[in-house]
Every structure is written in structure tokens, then in C-alpha cells.
Phi, psi and omega in degrees: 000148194192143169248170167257147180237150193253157196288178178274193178266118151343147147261130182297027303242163181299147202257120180275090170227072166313356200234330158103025176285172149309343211244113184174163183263162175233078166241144205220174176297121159306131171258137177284115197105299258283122170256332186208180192213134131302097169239110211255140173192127204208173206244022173201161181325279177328259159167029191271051201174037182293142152235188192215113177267343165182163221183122189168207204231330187293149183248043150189173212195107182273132166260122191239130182073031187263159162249148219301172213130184153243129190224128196239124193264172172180144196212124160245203182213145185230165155218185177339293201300320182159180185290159168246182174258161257247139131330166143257187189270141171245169176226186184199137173257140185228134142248153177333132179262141183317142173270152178284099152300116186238157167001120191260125191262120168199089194290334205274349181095339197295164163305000186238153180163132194277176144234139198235153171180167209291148162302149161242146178309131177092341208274124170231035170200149174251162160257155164223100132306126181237123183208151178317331188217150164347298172305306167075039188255011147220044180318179183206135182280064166329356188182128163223105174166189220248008172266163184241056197167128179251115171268134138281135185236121131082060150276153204274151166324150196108194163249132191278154146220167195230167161188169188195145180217157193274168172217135165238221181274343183262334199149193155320169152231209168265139177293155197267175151346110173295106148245126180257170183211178193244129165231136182277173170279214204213139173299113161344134164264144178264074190323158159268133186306096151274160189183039194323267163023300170086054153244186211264008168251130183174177234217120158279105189222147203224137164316155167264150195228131181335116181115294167015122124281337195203176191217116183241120164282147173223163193215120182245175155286340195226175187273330193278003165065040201259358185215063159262198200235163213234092185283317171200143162225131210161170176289337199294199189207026168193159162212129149314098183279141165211140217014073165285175192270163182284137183155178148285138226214063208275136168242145179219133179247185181182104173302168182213158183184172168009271196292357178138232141249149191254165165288167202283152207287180152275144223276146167227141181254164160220129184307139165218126190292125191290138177298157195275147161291180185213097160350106172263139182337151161278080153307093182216086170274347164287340175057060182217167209288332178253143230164125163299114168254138178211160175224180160263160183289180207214107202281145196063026165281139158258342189206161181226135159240132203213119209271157157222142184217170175264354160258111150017310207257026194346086152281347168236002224276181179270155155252094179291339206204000000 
């Protein structure tokens, strides 16, 4: 005759993690009789969500790759006879690992845009700090909460910049990585050109637009802008056109600022009339019929039309040329 005895409960030993990493042991007492040991770890006291990273004959269990929190062990031992009862509990602190910030996409230049980043195991709130600079030495907390993702809707012009760290049951964790984004400024309105007159002098002017730092105007010949000129670039919000040439002459302006360039205003033209020639003396020292008329050329003329009359006041004239 022979009885089986079932084993006693292991002693746990305190779980050593100074540095708050994922990475620690788990050791506990060899039991007598013992063929295997049950190592139960849940993310509270109570165990009421246990799970078992191992089950096996060794009386410790290195942990690796754990995440942040608090996390609480308990370990028995069984034999022939039967389970023995639990330890008592030990626990171990992980802080939280930095979240992956990743790259804020917003081609259009525009105020909406997400900001997006990695879950971190454990985590059970995020922060988003957002400030004008690098630096974060005036953030401001754009987001607190357990989703990993912020949309921004109709943020202001400039350049941004973000960071976000995890929060678990230990604390803060370290802020992630920095990415910033750019919002351009909003398109300029392009007053309309007066010039009753049709000469080369007359006034460009635009609203100032939120945001702004500069403003750069072009001035083309044609509407499609395919060879335009760089007319002004500055703070103002007008340009003084002075002695253009005669044509139709088309403009566009667009602010700039941080965060980029914004698009271009819709475009306004103006006409301008060719300046008059200036008619050179007739030479006929023969007083015959024949006799040069000439002027100078007149910049941006496409054509010279040139009259003739027997009076002063062409009250008749001809069209010779």
C-alpha cells in the first residue's frame, strides 16, 4: 500500500524589473513531488482573465516582449495526485513602449488631415500634442483617448508639428517619434483691373489671406500662363504697374507661408492701347509726287494705320497704308 500526496504551493519569488522593460524572470520554489508547475498571468489581481505562458517541469519562465502595465503572476505545481494550490501573487511593472507616429499625408495642402499611429500593447489612453515648433516648448493636446488616430478638420494655416505617447496602468510612457505637416494658405481674390485710360499704368490689389507671409504675382500674355514673369514677391497686397507695353496683359497671385504655397487666385486681364507714333518730317525736296512717310515703331503695335487728307482737320481722309 502507498498514498500520493498532492503537492504544496511553490514559493514565488519577487519578479525583479528595474528598468520597466518587457524583458524578466519569473522564478519560483522546486517542489517535492512536483512533475510540472502551471504559471497563470492576468492584468489584475483578482485573476479573473488568467492566462498560462507556461506549463512545463522548470520552476521559472523568462518573459519577453511583454507590454506595458501591470502584470501579476501565480504559479502551482501538480503531480500523480492531483494540482496543488496557487501561490501567492507576485506582480511586475512594463512601462509603456514609444508609439510609431507615422507620416501625416496631405497633398492637397488643405486643413483636414489624419494623424495616425502604432497601437501600443497595453496602452490604455493615447495623448497627441501638437505645437507650431519642434521644440513642443508650447504644445497644445489635440487628442486623449484609447483610438490611435486623430482626423483634423480646418486647421489653420502653417506648419505643424505632432507627437503622442501611450498611457498604461504605470504611467506616461516616452513620446513617439515627430512628424509634421504643412497647410497652405487659402487663394488670394484678384481684384479687378481698372485702367479706363488703356495705358501702361494701373494698380494690382488682393485681400490679405489668413496666414499669409508673402504673396507672389505673375503676369502673362496669354491666360494659360505657359511663359509667365514673376512681377512681385512681398507682404504687400497691391502692385503698381508702370509703363507696360501695349496688349492684353493677364494676372495671378497666390500666398505663401510654412506650411506652403496656396493656390493661385483666378486670373484678371487688362487691355492696354499702343502708345502714338511719332510721325517723322516728309522729305520732297522735288516737289514730285513721290516721298517717303515713316514713323517710329510703338511697342506691343501689332499694326500702323496711316491716313491721308487735303486738310489739317481729316475731315476726309484716305486710308493709305
Amino acid at each position: 500500500m502507498f498514498a500520493t500526496v498532492i503537492p504544496t504551493a511553490p514559493v514565488l519569488f519577487e519578479i525583479s524589473n528595474p528598468d520597466g522593460n518587457g524583458t524578466y524572470l519569473v522564478d519560483w520554489s522546486d517542489v517535492t513531488g512536483a512533475t510540472s508547475y502551471e504559471l497563470q498571468e492576468d492584468d489584475n489581481y483578482s485573476f479573473s482573465s488568467p492566462t498560462t505562458p507556461y506549463s512545463g517541469a522548470d520552476s521559472q519562465y523568462q518573459v519577453s516582449g511583454q507590454g506595458g502595465g501591470y502584470w501579476y503572476y501565480r504559479v502551482r505545481a501538480s503531480s500523480p495526485a492531483g494540482d496543488g494550490p496557487w501561490s501567492d501573487i507576485k506582480w511586475a511593472a512594463v512601462d509603456s513602449d514609444a508609439p510609431a507616429l507615422f507620416a501625416i499625408e496631405n497633398d492637397d495642402g488643405d486643413g483636414d488631415y489624419l494623424v495616425d499611429w502604432s497601437e501600443v500593447t497595453g496602452a490604455t489612453s493615447y495623448e497627441l500634442q501638437e505645437d507650431d515648433n519642434s521644440d513642443f516648448d508650447s504644445p497644445a493636446v489635440r487628442y486623449d483617448g484609447v483610438d490611435s488616430q486623430f482626423q483634423m478638420y480646418g486647421k489653420d494655416t502653417g506648419l505643424w508639428y505632432y507627437r503622442v505617447r501611450a498611457s498604461t496602468a504605470t504611467g506616461d510612457g516616452p513620446w513617439s517619434n515627430i512628424q509634421s505637416v504643412g497647410v497652405a494658405p487659402d487663394a488670394p481674390d484678384l481684384g479687378t483691373i481698372s485702367n479706363p485710360d488703356g495705358d501702361g499704368d494701373y494698380l494690382l490689389s488682393w485681400n490679405v489671406v489668413p496666414g499669409a507671409a508673402s504673396y507672389r504675382l505673375e503676369e502673362d500674355d496669354n491666360s494659360d500662363f505657359t511663359s509667365p514673369a514673376v512681377r512681385y514677391i512681398g507682404v504687400d497686397t497691391q502692385y503698381q504697374v508702370y509703363g507696360q507695353g501695349a496688349g492684353v496683359w493677364y494676372y495671378r497671385v497666390r500666398a505663401s507661408s510654412a506650411g506652403g504655397d496656396g493656390p493661385w487666385s483666378g486670373f484678371q486681364s487688362v487691355g492696354l492701347v499702343p502708345s502714338e507714333p511719332h510721325l517723322d518730317t516728309i522729305s520732297n525736296p522735288g516737289w514730285d509726287g513721290e516721298y517717303v512717310v515713316n514713323w517710329n515703331d510703338v511697342t506691343g503695335a501689332e499694326s500702323y494705320e496711316l491716313q491721308e487728307d487735303d486738310n489739317s482737320d481729316f475731315s476726309s481722309p484716305t486710308e493709305l497704308y
